[in-house]
C-alpha positions as CSV (number, residue, x, y, z in Angstrom):
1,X,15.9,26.4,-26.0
2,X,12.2,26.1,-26.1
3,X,12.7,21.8,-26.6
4,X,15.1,21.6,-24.2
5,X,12.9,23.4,-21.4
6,X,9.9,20.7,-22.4
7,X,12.4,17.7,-22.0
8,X,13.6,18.4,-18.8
9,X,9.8,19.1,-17.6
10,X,8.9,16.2,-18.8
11,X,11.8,14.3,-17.0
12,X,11.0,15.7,-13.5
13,X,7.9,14.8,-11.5
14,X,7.1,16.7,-8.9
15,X,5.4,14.6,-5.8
16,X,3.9,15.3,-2.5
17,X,6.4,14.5,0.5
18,X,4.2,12.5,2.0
19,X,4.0,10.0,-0.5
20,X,7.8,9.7,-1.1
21,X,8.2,9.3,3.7
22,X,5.3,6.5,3.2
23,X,7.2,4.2,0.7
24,X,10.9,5.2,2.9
25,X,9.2,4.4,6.4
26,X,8.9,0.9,7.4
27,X,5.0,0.4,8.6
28,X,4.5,-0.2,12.4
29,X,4.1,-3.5,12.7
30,X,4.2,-5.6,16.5
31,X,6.7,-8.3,17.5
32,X,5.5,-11.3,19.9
33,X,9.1,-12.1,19.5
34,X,10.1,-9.5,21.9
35,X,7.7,-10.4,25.0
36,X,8.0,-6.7,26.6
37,X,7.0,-5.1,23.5
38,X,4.4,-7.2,23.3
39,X,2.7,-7.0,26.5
40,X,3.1,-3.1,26.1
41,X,1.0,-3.4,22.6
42,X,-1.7,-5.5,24.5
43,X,-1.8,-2.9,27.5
44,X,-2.2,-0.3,24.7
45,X,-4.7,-2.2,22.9
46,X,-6.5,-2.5,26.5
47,X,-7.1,-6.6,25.8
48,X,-4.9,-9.8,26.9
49,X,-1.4,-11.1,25.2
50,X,-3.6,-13.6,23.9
51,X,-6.0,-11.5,22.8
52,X,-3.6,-9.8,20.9
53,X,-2.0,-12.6,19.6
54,X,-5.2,-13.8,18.4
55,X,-5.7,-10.7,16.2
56,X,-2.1,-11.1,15.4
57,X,-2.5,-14.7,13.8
58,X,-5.7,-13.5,12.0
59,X,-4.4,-10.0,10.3
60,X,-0.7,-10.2,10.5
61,X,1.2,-8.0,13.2
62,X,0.4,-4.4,11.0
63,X,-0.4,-2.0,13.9
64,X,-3.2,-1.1,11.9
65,X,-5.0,-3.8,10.8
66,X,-4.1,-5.3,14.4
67,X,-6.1,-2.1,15.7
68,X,-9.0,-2.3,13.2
69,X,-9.7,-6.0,14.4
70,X,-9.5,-5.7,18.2
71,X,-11.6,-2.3,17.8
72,X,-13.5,-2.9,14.7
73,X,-14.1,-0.6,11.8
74,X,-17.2,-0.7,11.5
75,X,-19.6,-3.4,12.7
76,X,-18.5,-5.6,15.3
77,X,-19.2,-9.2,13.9
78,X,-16.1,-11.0,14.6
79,X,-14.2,-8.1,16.3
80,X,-12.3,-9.5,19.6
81,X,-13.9,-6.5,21.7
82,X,-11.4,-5.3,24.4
83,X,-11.9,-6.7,28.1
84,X,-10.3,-4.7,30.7
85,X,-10.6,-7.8,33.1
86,X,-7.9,-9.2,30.8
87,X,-5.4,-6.4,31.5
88,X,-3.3,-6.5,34.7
């Protein structure tokens, strides 16, 4: 019985939740193909549609990476900083 009990341990891996709803859940990503959505992303992101398409043609349309360039990560060397003049 011992043998059996270390097969089956070694067949099961136990892994944090987390990790197993990151790979099921599609990443939040923004679609200028839907032009509501998109002008409520660039009024969230406090910067123009083009603004935000700009960003979107240099990073991809990743939420994320969308937010990291229009706000920077860091240093600010080829960030598009947000305008509120652009908004309205």
């Amino acid at each position: 019985m011992a043998a059996d009990g270390g097969i089956l341990k070694s067949m099961i891996r136990l892994v944090p939740v987390s990790s197993v709803l990151a790979e099921l859940r599609p990443r939040p990503s923004i679609d200028l193909g839907d032009p509501s959505a998109a002008d409520r992303w660039a009024q969230k992101f406090n910067v123009s549609r083009d603004r935000l398409v700009t960003a979107i043609e240099k990073v991809g349309n990743s939420v994320a990476a969308v937010r990291r360039e229009l706000h920077g990560g860091g240093g600010s060397a080829g960030k598009i900083s947000p305008n509120p003049q652009d908004v309205g």
